[in-house]
VMD Tcl script that draws the C-alpha trace (Angstrom):
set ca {
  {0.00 0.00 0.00}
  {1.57 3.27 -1.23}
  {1.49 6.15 1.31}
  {0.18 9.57 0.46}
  {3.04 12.21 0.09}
  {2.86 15.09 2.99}
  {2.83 18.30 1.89}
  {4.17 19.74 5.35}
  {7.30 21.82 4.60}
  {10.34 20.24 6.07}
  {12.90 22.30 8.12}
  {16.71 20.16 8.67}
  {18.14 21.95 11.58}
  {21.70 20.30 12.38}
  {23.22 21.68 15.47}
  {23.95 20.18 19.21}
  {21.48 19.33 22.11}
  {21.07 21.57 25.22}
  {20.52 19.84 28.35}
  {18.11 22.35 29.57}
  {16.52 22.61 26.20}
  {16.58 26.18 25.65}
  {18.80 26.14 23.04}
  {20.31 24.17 20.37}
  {17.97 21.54 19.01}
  {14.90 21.99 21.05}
  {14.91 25.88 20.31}
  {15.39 25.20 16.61}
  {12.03 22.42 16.54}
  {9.95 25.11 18.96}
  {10.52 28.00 16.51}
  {10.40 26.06 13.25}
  {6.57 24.64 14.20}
  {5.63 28.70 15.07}
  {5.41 29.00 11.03}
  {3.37 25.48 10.67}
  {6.21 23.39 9.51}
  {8.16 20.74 10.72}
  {11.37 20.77 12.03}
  {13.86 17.04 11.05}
  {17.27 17.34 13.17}
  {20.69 16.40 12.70}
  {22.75 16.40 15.87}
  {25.91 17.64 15.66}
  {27.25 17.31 19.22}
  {25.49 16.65 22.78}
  {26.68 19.46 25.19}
  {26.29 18.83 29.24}
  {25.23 22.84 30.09}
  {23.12 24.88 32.11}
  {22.89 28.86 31.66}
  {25.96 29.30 33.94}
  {28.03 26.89 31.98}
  {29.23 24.60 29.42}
  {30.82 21.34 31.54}
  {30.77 18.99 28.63}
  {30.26 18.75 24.45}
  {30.44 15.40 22.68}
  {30.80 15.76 19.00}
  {28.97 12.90 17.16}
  {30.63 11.27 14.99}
  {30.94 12.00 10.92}
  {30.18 8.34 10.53}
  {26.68 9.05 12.79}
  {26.33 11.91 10.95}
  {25.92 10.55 7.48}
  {23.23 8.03 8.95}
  {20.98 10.56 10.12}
  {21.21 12.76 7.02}
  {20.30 9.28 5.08}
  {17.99 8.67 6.85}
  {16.21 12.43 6.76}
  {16.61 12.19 3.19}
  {15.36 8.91 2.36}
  {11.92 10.30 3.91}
  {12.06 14.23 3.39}
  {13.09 16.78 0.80}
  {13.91 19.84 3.10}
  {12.94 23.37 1.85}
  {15.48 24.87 4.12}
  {18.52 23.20 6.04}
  {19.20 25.63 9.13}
  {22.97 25.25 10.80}
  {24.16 25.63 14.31}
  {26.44 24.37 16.59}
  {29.30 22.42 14.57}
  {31.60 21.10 16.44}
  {34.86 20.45 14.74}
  {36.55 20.80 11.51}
  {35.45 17.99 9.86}
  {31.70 18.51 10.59}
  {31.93 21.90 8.55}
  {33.91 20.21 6.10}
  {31.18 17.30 5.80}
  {28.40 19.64 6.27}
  {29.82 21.86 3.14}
  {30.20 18.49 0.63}
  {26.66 17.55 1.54}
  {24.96 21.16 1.33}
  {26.50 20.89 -2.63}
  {25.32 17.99 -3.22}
  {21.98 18.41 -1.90}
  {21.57 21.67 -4.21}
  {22.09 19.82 -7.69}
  {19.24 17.48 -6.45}
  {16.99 20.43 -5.30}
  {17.73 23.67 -6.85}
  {15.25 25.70 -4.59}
  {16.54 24.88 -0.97}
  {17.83 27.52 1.06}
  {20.65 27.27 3.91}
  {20.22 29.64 6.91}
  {23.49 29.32 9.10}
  {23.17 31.30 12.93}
  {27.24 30.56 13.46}
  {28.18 30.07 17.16}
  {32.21 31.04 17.18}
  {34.12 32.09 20.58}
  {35.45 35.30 21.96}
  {38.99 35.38 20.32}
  {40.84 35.47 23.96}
  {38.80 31.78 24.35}
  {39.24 30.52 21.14}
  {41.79 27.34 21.14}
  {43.10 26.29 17.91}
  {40.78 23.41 17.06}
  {38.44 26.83 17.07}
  {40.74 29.01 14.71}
  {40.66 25.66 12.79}
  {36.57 25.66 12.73}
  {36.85 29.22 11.54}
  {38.89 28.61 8.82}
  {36.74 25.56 7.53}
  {33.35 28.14 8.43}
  {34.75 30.73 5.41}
  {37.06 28.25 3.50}
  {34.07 25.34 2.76}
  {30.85 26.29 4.84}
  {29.92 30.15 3.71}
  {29.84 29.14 -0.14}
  {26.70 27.07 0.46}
  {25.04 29.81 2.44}
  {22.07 31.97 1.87}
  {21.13 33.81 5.13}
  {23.66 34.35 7.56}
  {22.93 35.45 10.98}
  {26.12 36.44 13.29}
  {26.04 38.43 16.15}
  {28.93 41.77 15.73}
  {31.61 39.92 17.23}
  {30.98 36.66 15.40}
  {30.81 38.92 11.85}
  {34.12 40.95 12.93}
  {35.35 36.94 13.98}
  {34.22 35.78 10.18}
  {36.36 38.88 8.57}
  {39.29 38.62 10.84}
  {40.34 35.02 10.06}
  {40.53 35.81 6.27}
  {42.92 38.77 7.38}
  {40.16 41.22 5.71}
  {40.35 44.68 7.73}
  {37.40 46.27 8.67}
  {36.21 49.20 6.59}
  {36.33 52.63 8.19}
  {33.46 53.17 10.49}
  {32.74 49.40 10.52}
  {33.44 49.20 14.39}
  {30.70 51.99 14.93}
  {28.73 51.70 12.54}
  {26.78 47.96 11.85}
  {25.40 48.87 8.72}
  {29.20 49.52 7.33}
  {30.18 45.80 8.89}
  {27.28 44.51 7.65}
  {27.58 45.51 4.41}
  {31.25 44.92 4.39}
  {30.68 40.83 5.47}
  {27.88 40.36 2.29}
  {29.81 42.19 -0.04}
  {33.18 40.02 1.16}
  {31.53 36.51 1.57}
  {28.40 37.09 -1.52}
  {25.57 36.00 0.97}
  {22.80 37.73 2.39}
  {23.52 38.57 6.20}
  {21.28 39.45 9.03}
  {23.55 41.41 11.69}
  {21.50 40.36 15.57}
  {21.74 43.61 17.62}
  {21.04 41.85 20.76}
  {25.19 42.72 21.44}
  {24.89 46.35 20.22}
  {24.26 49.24 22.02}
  {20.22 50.12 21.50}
  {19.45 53.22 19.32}
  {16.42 55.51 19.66}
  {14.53 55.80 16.87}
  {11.11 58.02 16.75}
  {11.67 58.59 20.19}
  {11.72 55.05 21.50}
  {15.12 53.25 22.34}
  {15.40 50.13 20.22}
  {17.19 47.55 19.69}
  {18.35 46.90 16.07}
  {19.38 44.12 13.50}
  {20.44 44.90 10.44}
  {19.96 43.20 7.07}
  {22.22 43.56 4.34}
  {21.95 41.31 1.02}
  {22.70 40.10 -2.25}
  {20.86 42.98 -4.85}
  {17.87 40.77 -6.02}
  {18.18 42.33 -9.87}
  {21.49 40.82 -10.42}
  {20.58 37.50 -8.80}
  {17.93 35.28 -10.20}
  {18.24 33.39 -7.14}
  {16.42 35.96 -4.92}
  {14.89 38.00 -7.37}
  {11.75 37.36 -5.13}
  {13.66 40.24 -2.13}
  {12.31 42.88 -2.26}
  {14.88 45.06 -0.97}
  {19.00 44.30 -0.27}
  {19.14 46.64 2.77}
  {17.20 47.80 5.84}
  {17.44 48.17 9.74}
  {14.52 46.51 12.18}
  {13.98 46.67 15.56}
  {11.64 46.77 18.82}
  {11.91 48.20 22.03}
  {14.75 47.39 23.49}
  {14.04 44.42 26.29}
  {16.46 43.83 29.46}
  {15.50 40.61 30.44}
  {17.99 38.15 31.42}
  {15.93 35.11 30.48}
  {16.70 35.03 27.23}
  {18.91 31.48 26.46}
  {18.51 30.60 22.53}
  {17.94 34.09 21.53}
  {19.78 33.51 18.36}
  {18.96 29.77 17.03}
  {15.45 30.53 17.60}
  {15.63 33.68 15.46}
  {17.13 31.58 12.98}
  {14.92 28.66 13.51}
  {11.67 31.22 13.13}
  {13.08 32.45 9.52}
  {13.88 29.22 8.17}
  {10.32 27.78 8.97}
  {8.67 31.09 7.36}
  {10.99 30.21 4.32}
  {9.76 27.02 3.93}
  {6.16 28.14 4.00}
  {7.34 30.51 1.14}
  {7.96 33.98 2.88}
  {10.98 35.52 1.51}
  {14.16 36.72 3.57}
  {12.86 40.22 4.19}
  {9.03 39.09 5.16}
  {10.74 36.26 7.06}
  {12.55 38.38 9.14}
  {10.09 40.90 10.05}
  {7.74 38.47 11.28}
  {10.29 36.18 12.89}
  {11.32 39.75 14.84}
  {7.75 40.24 16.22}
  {7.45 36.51 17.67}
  {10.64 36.87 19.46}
  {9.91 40.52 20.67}
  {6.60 39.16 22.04}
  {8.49 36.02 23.64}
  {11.32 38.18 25.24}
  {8.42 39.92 27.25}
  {7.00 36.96 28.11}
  {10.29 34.89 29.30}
  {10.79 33.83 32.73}
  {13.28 31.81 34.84}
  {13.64 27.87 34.92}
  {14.48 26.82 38.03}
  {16.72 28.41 39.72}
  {18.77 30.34 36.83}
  {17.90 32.23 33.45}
  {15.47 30.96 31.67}
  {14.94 31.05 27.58}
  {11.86 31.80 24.78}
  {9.58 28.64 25.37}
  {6.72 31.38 24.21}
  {6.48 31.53 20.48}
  {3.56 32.38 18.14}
  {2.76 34.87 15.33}
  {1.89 38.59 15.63}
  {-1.66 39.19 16.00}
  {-1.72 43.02 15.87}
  {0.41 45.77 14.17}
  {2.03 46.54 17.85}
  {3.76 43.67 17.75}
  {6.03 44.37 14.50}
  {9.20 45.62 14.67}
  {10.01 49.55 12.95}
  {11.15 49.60 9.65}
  {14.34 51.80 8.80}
  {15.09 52.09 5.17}
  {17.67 53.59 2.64}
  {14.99 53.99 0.21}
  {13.86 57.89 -1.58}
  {10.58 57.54 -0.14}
  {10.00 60.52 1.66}
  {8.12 60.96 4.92}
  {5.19 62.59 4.76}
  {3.68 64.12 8.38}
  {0.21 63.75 7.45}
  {-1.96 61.02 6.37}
  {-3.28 61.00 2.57}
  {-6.94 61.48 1.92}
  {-9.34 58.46 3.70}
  {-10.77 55.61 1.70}
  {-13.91 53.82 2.96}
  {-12.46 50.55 5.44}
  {-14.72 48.19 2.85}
  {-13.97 49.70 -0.65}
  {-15.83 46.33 -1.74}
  {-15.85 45.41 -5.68}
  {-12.69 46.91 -6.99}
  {-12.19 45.83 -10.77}
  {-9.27 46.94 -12.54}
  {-9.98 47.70 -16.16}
  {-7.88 48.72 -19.25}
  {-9.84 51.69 -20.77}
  {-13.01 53.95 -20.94}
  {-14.88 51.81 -22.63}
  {-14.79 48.85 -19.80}
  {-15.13 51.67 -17.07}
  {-18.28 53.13 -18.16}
  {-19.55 49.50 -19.01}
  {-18.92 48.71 -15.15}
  {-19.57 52.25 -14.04}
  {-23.62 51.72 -15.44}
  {-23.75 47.76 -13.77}
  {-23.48 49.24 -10.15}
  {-19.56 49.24 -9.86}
  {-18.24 51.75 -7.13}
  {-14.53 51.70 -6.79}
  {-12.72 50.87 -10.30}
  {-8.91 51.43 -11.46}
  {-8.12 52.48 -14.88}
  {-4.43 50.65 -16.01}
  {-3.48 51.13 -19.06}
  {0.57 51.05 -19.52}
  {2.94 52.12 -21.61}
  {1.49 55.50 -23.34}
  {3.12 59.14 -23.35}
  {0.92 61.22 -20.89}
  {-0.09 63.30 -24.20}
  {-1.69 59.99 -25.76}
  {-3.61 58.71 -22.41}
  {-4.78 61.88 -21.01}
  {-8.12 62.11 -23.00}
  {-9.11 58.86 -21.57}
  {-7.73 60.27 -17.96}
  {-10.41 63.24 -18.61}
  {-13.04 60.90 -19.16}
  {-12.07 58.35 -16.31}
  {-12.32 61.36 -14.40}
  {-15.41 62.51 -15.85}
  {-17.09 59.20 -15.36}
  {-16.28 59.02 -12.02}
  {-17.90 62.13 -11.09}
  {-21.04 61.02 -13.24}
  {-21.56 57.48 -11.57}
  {-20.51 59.38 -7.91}
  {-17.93 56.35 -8.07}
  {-14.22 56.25 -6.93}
  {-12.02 55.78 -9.71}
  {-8.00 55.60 -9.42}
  {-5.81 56.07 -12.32}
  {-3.09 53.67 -12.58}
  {0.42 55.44 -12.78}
  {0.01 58.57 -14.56}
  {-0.13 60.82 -11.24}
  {0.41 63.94 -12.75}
  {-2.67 63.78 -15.13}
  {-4.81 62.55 -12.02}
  {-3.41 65.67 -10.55}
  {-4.20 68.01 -13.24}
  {-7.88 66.30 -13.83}
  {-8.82 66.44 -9.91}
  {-8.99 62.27 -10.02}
  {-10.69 60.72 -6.54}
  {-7.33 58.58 -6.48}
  {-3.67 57.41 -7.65}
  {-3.21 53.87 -7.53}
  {0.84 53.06 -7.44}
  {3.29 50.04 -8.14}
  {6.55 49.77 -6.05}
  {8.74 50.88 -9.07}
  {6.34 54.03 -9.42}
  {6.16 54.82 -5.83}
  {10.01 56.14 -5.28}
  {9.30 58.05 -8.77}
  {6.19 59.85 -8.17}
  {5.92 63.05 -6.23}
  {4.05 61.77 -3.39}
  {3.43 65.27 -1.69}
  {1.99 66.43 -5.00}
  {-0.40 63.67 -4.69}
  {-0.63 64.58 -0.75}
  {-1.33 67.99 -1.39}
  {-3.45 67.98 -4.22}
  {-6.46 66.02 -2.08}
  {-5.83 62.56 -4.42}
  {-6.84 59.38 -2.32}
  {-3.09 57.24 -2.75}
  {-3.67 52.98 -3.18}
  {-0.11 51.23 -3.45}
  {0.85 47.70 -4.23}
  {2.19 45.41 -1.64}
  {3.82 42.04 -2.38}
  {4.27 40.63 1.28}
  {5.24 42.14 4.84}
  {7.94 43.99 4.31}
  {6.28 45.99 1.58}
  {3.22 46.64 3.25}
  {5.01 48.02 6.06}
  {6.89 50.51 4.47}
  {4.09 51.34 2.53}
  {2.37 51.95 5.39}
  {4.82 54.40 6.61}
  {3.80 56.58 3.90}
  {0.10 56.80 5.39}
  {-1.79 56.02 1.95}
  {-5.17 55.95 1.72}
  {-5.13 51.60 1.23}
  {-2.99 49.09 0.64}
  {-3.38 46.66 -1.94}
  {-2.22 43.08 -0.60}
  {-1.14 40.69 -3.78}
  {-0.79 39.20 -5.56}
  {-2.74 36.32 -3.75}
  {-2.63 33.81 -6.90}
  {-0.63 33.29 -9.77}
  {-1.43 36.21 -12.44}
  {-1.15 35.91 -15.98}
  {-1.76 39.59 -16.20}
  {1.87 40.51 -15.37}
  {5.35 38.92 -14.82}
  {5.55 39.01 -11.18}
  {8.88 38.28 -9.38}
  {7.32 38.00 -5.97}
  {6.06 34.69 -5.35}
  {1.84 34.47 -4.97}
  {1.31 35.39 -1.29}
  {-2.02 32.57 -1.00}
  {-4.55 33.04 1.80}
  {-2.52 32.03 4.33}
  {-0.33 34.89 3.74}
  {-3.08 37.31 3.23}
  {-5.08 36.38 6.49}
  {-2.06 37.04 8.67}
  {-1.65 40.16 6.50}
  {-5.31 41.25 7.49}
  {-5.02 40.64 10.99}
  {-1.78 42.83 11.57}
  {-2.85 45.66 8.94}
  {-6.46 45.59 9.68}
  {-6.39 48.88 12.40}
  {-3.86 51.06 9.69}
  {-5.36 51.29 6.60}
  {-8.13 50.18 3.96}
  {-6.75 47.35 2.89}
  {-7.38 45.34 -1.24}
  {-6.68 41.77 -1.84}
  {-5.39 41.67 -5.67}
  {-3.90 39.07 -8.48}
  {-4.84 36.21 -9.47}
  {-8.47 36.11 -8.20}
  {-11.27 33.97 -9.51}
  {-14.89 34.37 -9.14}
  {-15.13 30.95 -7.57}
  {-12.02 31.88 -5.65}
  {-13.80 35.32 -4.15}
  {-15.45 33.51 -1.05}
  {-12.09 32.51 0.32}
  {-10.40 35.53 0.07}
  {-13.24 37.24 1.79}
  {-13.07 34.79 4.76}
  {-9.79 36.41 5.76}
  {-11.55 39.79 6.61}
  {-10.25 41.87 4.02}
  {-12.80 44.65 2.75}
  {-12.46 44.95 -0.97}
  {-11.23 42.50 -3.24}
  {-9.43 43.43 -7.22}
  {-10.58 41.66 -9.82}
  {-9.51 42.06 -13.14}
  {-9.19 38.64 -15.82}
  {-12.31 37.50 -13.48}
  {-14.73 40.12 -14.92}
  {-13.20 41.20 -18.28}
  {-12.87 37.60 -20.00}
  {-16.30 36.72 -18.34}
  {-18.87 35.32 -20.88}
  {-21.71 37.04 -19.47}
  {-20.04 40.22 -17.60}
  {-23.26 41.52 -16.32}
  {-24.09 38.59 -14.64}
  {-20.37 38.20 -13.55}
  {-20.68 41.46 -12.31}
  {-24.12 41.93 -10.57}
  {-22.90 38.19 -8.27}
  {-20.03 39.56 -7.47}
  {-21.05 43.04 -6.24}
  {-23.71 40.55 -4.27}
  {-20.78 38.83 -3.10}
  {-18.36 41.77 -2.23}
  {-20.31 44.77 -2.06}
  {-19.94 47.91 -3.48}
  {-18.24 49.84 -0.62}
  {-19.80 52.86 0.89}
  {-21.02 55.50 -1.16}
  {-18.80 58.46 -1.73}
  {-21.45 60.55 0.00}
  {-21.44 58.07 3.29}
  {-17.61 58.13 2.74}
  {-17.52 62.17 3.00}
  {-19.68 62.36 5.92}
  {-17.59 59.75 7.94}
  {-13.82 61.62 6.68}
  {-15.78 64.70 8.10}
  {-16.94 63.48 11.48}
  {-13.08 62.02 11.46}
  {-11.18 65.21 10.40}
}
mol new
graphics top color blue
foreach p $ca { graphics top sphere $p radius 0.5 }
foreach p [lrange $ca 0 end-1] q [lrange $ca 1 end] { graphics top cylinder $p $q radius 0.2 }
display resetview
């Protein structure tokens, strides 16, 4: 009898057993199950501690080794393999052979290593040797790395590579400096650093620094290569594991498909949330045996970016919460068509054309709009929504750091932008706009979309933390048999485009859905509510 294949997303952490099971292993299969998949182990040494000391480590043997990587494999196909605690030369060495091997048999798996290296004036030289097999064999097969400062400045040092000015002092130089040197993407932990205060809040911050996603097909899915993250800054002494299970959160978001970036934010909140929670075990420190996901936009970490977006102070113009049937449409002709069946909220996108060719149909869009008391955004061309006195500008993430957004601001234009995961939606959010369009939920054939489809998993948890900020638009991909399911998540409009367009009977199409979904509020019960609110 054949056995159904799982489709639970496999996590192989390798690293050593903690006696008090704060760290190591047991921190590595507590964090990996936060994201819903499951964490596989390889032991790489058993350690006698407790959180005053380290009194014994056994490293297993390579010859153990092999048989429980066999036997993982010979059952699982791991979407990530996350490293810890190696405990000799010849495990890196091993480790490094295998990791090459295992990516010509599965092209897609990413390695996430959270090193564990010695203060220099404690390292012996069976640890120099470690070090040297860590950026000799190990880093090459690396994707996300995740040192603390003085494991980074450890990593740089035994290659004889001097530190950049200002990398002491500044951990967005040494940050940089160890991608650039080592070509992998590098989270820098600022548990070690001194906090920073940010917006008027002291903070502790990590900083991200990666390979530029246009130059590397491998993770053209990133959406950025460099930003800072952090919460307020926690002392609490209970706090054994900190790092593996930081590690251990991103690699099971990456194996349920979250990129780096989102990865990281979200693995940030859970262990912000757990570091308030933490208490003692027994008599000593205790570790992070509280993990789940955010459940409110409190619980994220702040976002600090290199990016031209500029700040603005106030918010743009409101949008209704439920903005309800939102199809996206490629000209006049379809707008008016869905205008006259009852539609309410509507894009116009239509690409590609010198402003002087598409602004008569921006005057009509306009025009419509106002005649069907309807809320229309024009795709893109910002400047002719300006000129025209459009009810909105809808933007991409390329046409975002273009646009003027305080000519938008201050011309009274509603602002939607696109979204393609966390990390996006929270710096969009920074920007105040009037919603946030969360996609692309399916796979589109409407666009060539590096970002991977975000599903309804994605979108719920998207919902929940975005819900109190702004209106908020599910987009891409979505079916009118799919429109039920994307509504259970609690979103409040939903972007339809393929759906209603290459409908055989549109009206119909049309009238079911606006059943379904709703038209949003009127523009007149919209006004009245921005005016009690203003």
């Amino acid at each position: 009898m054949n056995q159904a294949v799982s489709t639970t997303e496999v996590v192989w952490a390798i690293g050593g057993v903690d006696s008090l099971a704060l760290a190591g292993i047991a921190a590595d299969m507590r964090a990996v199950a936060v994201s819903g998949a499951h964490c596989a182990t390889i032991v790489s040494c058993v350690t006698a501690q407790n959180s005053q000391r380290l009194i014994a480590c056994e490293a297993t043997p390579i010859s153990l080794m092999e048989q429980q990587w066999l036997a993982l494999s010979q059952q699982t196909t791991p979407a990530v393999v996350k490293v810890g605690l190696l405990a000799n030369q010849a495990q890196v060495v091993w480790l490094a052979n295998k990791l090459e091997g295992l990516r010509q048999q599965v092209a897609s798996i990413r390695v996430i290593y959270d090193p564990v290296v010695k203060a220099s004036a404690d390292r012996s030289d069976q640890d120099v040797e470690i070090l040297h097999g860590i950026v000799n064999h190990l880093l090459p097969q690396v994707d996300l790395l995740t040192p603390n400062a003085d494991e980074a400045c450890a990593l740089l040092a035994i290659q004889n590579e001097k530190l950049t000015d200002g990398a002491i002092d500044d951990p967005k130089v040494l940050v940089r400096q160890l991608s650039d040197h080592f070509k992998v993407n590098v989270l820098l932990k600022g548990g070690h650093l001194t906090p920073v205060k940010e917006q008027g809040v002291v903070l502790a911050l990590d900083y991200y620094s990666g390979l530029e996603p246009t130059q590397h097909q491998r993770f053209r899915s990133e959406p950025t290569a460099e930003f800072a993250l952090g919460l307020p800054w926690c002392h609490n002494i209970n706090s054994r594991g900190t790092g593996c299970t930081l590690a251990s959160l991103i690699a099971g978001l990456v194996a349920k498909q979250y990129t780096f970036c989102d990865a990281i934010v979200i693995a940030k909140a859970v262990l912000g949330q757990a570091l308030t929670q933490s208490q003692s075990l027994g008599s000593d420190r205790g570790g992070l045996l509280s993990l789940t996901l955010p459940t409110s936009f409190e619980q994220l970490p702040l976002l600090l970016t290199d990016t031209n977006l500029v700040s603005l102070e106030n918010e743009f113009a409101s949008c209704p919460d439920k903005l309800g049937l939102y199809p996206v449409v490629a000209d006049c002709q379809w707008l008016e068509r869905l205008l006259k069946l009852g539609v309410k909220t509507i894009q116009i996108r239509a690409k590609d054309f010198a402003d002087a060719d598409i602004e008569p149909q921006i005057v009509k869009a306009v025009a419509l709009g106002q005649q069907y008391n309807a809320r229309v955004f024009i795709n893109d061309y910002w400047r002719l929504a300006i000129k025209h006195g459009a009810y909105g500008v809808h933007l991409g993430q390329e046409d975002m750091v273009e646009a003027n957004l305080i000519a938008i601001k201050q011309a009274g234009l509603r602002l939607g932008l696109s979204t393609h995961g966390v990390y996006e939606a929270l710096v969009a959010n920074q920007l105040a706009p009037s919603y946030i369009a969360l996609g692309h939920i399916y796979a589109t054939q409407t666009k060539d979309m590096p970002s991977r489809p975000q599903g309804l998993e994605k979108l719920a948890l998207q919902v929940e933390l975005l819900k109190t900020q702004r209106a908020l638009v599910a987009i891409g991909g979505i079916s009118a048999d799919r429109v039920d399911d994307i509504l259970s998540s609690g979103i409040g409009s939903v972007a339809l485009v393929t759906a209603i367009t290459l409908a055989e009977d549109v009206a119909g199409t049309t009238e079911q859905l606006l059943e379904l979904v709703g038209a949003g509020e009127s523009l007149v019960e919209a006004s009245v509510c921005e005016d009690e609110h203003g």
